[in-house]
C-alpha positions in Angstrom: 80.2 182.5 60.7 80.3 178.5 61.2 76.2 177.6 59.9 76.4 174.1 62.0 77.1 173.9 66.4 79.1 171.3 65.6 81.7 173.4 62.9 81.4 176.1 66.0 82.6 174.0 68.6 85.7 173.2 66.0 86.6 176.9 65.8 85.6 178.2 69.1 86.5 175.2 72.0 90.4 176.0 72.1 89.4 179.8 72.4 86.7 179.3 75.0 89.0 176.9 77.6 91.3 179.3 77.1 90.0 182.5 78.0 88.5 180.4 80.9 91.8 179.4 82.0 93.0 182.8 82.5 89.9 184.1 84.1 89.9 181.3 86.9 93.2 179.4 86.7 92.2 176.4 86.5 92.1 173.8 83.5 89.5 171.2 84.4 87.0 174.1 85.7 87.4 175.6 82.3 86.9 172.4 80.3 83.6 170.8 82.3 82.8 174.7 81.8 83.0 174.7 78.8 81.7 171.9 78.0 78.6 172.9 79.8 78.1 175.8 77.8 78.3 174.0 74.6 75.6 171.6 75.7 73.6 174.6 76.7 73.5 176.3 73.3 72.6 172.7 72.1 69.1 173.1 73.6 69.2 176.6 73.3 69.9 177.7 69.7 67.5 175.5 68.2 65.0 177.3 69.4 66.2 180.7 70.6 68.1 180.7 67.2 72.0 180.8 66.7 73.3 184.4 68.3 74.9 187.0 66.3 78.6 186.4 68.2 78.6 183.1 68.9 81.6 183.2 71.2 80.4 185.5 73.3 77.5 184.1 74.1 79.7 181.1 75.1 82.2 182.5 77.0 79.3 184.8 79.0 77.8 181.3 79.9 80.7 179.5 80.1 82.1 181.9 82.9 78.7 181.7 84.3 79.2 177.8 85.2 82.5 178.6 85.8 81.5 181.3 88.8 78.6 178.4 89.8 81.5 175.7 90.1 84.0 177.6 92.4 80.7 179.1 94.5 80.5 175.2 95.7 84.5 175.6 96.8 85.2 177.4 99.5 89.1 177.0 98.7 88.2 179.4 96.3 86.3 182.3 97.6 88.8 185.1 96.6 88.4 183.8 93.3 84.7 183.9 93.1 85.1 187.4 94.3 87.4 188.4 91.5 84.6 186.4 89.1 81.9 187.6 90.2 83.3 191.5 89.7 84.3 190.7 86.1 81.0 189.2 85.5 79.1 192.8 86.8 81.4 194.7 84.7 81.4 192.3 81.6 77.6 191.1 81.6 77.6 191.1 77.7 80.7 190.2 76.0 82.4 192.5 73.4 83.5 190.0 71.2 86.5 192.1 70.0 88.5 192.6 73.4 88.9 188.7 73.9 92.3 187.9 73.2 93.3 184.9 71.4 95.0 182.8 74.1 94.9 179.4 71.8 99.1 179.8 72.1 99.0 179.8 76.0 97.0 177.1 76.2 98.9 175.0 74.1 102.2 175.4 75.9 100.4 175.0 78.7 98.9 171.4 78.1 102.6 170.7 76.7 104.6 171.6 79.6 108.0 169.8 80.1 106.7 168.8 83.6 103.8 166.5 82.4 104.3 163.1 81.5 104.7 163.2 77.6 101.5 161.2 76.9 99.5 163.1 79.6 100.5 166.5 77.1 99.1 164.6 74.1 95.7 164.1 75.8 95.5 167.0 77.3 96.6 169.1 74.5 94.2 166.8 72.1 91.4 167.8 74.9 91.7 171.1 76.1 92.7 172.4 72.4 91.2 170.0 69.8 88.1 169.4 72.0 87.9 165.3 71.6 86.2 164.1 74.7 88.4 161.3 76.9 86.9 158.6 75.2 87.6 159.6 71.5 91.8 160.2 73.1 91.2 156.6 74.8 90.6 154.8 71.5 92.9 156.6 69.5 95.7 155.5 72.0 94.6 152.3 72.6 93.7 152.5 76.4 90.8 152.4 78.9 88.5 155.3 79.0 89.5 155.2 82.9 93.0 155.0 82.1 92.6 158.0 79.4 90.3 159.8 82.7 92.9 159.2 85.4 95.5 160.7 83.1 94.3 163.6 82.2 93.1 164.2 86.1 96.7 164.2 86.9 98.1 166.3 84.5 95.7 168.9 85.4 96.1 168.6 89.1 100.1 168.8 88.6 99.0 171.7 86.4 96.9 173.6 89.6 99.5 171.9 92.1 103.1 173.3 90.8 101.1 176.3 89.8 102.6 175.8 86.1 102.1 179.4 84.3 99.7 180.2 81.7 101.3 181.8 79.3 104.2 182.0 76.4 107.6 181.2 77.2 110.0 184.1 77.7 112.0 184.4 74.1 115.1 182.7 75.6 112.8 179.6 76.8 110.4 180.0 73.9 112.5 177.2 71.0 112.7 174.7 73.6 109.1 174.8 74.4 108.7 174.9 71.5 109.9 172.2 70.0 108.1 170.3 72.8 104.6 171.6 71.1 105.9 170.6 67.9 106.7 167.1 69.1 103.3 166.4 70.8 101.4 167.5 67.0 104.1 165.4 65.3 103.0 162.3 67.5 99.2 163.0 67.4 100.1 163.1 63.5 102.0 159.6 63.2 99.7 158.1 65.6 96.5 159.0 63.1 98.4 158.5 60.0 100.0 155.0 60.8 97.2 153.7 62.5 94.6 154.7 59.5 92.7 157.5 61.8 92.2 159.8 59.6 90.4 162.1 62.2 93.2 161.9 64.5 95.7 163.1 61.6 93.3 165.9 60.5 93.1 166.9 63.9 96.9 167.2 64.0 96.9 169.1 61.0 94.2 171.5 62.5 95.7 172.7 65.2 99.5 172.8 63.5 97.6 175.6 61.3 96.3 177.2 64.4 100.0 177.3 66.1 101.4 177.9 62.5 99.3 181.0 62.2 99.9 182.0 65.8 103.6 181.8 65.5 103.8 182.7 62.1 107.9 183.6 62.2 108.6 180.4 63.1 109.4 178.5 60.4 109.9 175.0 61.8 106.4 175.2 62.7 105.5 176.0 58.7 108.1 173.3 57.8 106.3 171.0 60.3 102.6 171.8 59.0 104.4 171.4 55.2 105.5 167.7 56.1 101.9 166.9 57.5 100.1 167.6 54.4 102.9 166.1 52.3 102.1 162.6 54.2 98.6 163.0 54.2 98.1 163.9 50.5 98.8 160.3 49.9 96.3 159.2 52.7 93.2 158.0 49.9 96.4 155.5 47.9 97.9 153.9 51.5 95.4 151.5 52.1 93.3 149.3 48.8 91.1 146.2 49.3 91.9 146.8 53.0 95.8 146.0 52.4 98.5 148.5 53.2 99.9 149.5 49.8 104.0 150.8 49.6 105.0 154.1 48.4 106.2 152.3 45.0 102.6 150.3 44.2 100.6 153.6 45.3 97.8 154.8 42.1 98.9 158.3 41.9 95.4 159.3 40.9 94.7 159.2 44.0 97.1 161.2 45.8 95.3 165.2 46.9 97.4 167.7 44.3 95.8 170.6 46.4 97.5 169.1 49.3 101.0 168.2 47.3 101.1 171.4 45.8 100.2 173.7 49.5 102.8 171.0 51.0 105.2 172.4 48.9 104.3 176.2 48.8 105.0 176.0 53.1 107.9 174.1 52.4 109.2 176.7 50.1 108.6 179.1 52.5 109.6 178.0 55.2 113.3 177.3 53.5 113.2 180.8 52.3 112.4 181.8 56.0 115.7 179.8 57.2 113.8 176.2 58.4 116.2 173.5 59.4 116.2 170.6 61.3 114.4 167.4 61.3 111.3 168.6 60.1 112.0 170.6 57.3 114.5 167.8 56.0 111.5 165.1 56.8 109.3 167.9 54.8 112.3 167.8 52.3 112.0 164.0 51.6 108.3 164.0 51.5 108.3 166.2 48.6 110.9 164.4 46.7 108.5 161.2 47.1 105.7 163.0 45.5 107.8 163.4 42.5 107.6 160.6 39.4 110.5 159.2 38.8 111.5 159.8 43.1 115.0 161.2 42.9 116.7 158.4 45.3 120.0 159.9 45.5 118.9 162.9 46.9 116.1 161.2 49.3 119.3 159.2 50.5 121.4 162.6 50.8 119.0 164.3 52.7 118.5 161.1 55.2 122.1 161.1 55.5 121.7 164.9 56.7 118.5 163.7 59.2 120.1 160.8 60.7 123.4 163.4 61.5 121.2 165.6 62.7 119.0 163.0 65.7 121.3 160.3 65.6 117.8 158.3 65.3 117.9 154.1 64.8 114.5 154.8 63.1 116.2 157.0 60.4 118.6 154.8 59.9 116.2 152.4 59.1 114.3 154.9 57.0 117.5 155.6 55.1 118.0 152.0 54.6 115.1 151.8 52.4 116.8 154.5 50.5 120.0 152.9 50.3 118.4 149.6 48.7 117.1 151.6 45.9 120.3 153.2 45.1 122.6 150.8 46.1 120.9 147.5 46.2 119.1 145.4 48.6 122.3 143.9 50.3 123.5 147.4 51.4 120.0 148.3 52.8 120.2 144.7 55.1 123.9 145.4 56.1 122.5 148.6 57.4 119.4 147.2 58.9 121.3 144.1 60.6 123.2 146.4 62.6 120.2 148.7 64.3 119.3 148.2 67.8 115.7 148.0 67.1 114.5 145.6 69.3 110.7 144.8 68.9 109.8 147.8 66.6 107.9 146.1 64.0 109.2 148.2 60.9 112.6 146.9 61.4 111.3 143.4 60.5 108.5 144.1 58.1 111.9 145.7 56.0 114.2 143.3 56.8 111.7 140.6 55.2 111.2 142.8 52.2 115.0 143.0 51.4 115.1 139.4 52.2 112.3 138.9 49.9 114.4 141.1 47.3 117.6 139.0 48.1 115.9 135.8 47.3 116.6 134.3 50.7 113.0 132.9 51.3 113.6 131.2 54.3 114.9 134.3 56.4 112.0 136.4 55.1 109.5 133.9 55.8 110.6 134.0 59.1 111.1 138.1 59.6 107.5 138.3 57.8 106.2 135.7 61.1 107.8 138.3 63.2 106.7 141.2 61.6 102.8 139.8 61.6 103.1 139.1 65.3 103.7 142.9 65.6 101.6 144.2 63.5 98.9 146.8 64.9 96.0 147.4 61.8 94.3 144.8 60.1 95.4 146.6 56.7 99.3 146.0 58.0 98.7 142.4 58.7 97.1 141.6 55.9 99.7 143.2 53.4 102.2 141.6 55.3 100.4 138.4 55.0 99.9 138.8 51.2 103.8 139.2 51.1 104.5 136.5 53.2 102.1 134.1 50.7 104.1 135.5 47.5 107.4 134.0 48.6 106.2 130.1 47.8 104.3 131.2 44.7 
């Protein structure tokens, strides 16, 4: 058993809001529920001590506030009654006969009908547990903005009476490559951005969907790719500059991660993974290796860009190309993206540049790269750069 509330809350919140959800049907009763229940153990256990089942003794108070809150709506009278007779037949909570509903909550807060960034928050809320200010930061928006957001998406939730529940097996890959999606972008928005708690959160609840879905092997490829990326988290970023793949100290990079990156990896390939993922996974693990096999990191782009037809891979490939074919190939590939203001595609064109000798033009795409940089550690490697070409 978790010795700390705090390690608790980690493993029990997704758990708790669920069961909630399916005892009274609604998401934002279950989370201020919830929530209430946690705070109450916080003045509670400290003096009462810590109970012997933990989640029962949340999820009996939790559906107490819960029964409290819908006692003040009259909407809801039927489902007080329904409550109240599950609370006079379940007064103590038999730990054992609550089901893990982790998996219906996620698919729920990563419904097709919400707004994509309305099933990150919620999803980051309802099954990681970070309160609206902790998603506001991390997504760099108001705490009102964050609030307003998430009010919606639960009210469209309540309002279209969107089901609680796994897909039926012919819906099931679709929605499920829309959970996979919205743990993908928490991922990429921790790990480019330097959160680190954002990423691990990511890579927390991929293990929880991972080991709920466990014949699914995207998800394992998925979870695989993560850990591959993160494992060089401690080298990215020295003397608060961003450092490249190539300039990385290896010494640095987690071998527990590498080598459990690979392991899921394996697996999942021996389990029949495809797509993006497990070729992304694929890559990653080629780029842990010393000397990186280029060739095949280019062959295996070639084989991700067929398969999303992605501007951004092509970019990725690019960088690729210019170690296996030189930096003019890479900038004849990169010259002819449609990439608009995405700051990667000028940060790279400014490096080949740089490589190309043509100090002028990188100068300049280094000025454009710095007006769209987001960290301080990006600006600052890109300003490094940008110093090296007149020295």
């Amino acid at each position: 058993m978790p010795d700390s509330l705090a390690e608790i809350f980690r493993a029990e919140w997704a758990r708790i809001v669920a069961a909630l959800v399916r005892y009274c049907g609604d998401l934002h009763i279950a989370e201020d529920a919830a929530q209430e229940a946690f705070a109450a153990a916080a003045v509670r256990w400290p003096v009462d001590g810590t109970p012997n089942v933990p989640r029962a003794w949340l999820l009996t108070t939790a559906r107490n506030r819960a029964i409290d809150r819908l006692r003040r709506d009259r909407n809801l009278s039927e489902k007080l009654r329904l409550l109240q007779q599950q609370k006079a037949s379940e007064a103590v909570v038999d730990t054992s006969s609550i089901p893990d509903e982790r998996l219906e909550l996620m698919f729920l807060c990563c419904h097709p009908a919400l707004a994509p960034e309305a099933r990150v928050g919620l999803t980051l809320r309802a099954v990681g547990g970070l309160d609206t200010a902790e998603i506001a930061r991390a997504f760099l928006v108001s705490e009102e903005t964050m609030k307003r957001r998430l009010t919606r998406a639960r009210t469209k939730i309540r309002d279209a009476g969107i089901p609680f529940g796994v897909p039926d097996e012919h819906l099931l890959p679709a929605r499920l490559d829309t959970v996979i999606a919205v743990l993908y972008l928490i991922f990429n928005q921790g790990y480019g951005d330097g959160r680190t708690d954002l990423a691990a959160e990511a890579i927390r609840l991929t293990r929880v969907l991972d080991g709920l879905l466990p014949e699914r092997p995207r998800v394992t490829a998925l979870l695989a790719l993560m850990l591959l990326h993160d494992s060089r988290r401690a080298a990215r970023v020295r003397d608060g500059q961003i450092v490249p793949l190539a300039d990385q100290d290896r010494s640095l990079w987690d071998v527990a991660q590498i080598a459990e990156g690979r392991a899921l990896l394996d697996g999942a390939l021996a389990r029949g993974a495809d797509g993006p993922y497990a070729l992304q996974a694929a890559i990653a693990n080629l780029q842990t290796e010393d000397p990186i096999d280029w060739p095949s990191v280019a062959n295996l782009y070639d084989a991700l860009l067929r398969e999303t037809h992605s501007a951004v891979v092509a970019l990725n490939r690019a960088v690729a190309i210019a170690e296996t074919d030189g930096p003019a190939a890479a900038l004849a590939i990169v010259d002819a993206l449609d990439l608009g203001d995405y700051r990667y595609l000028h940060s790279t064109r400014a490096e080949l540049l740089h490589r190309l000798g043509d100090t002028a033009a990188a100068r300049e795409a280094y000025d454009r790269a710095l007006n769209l940089a987001t960290t301080n550690a990006e600006r600052q490697f890109l300003h490094r750069r940008r110093t090296e070409l007149t020295q």
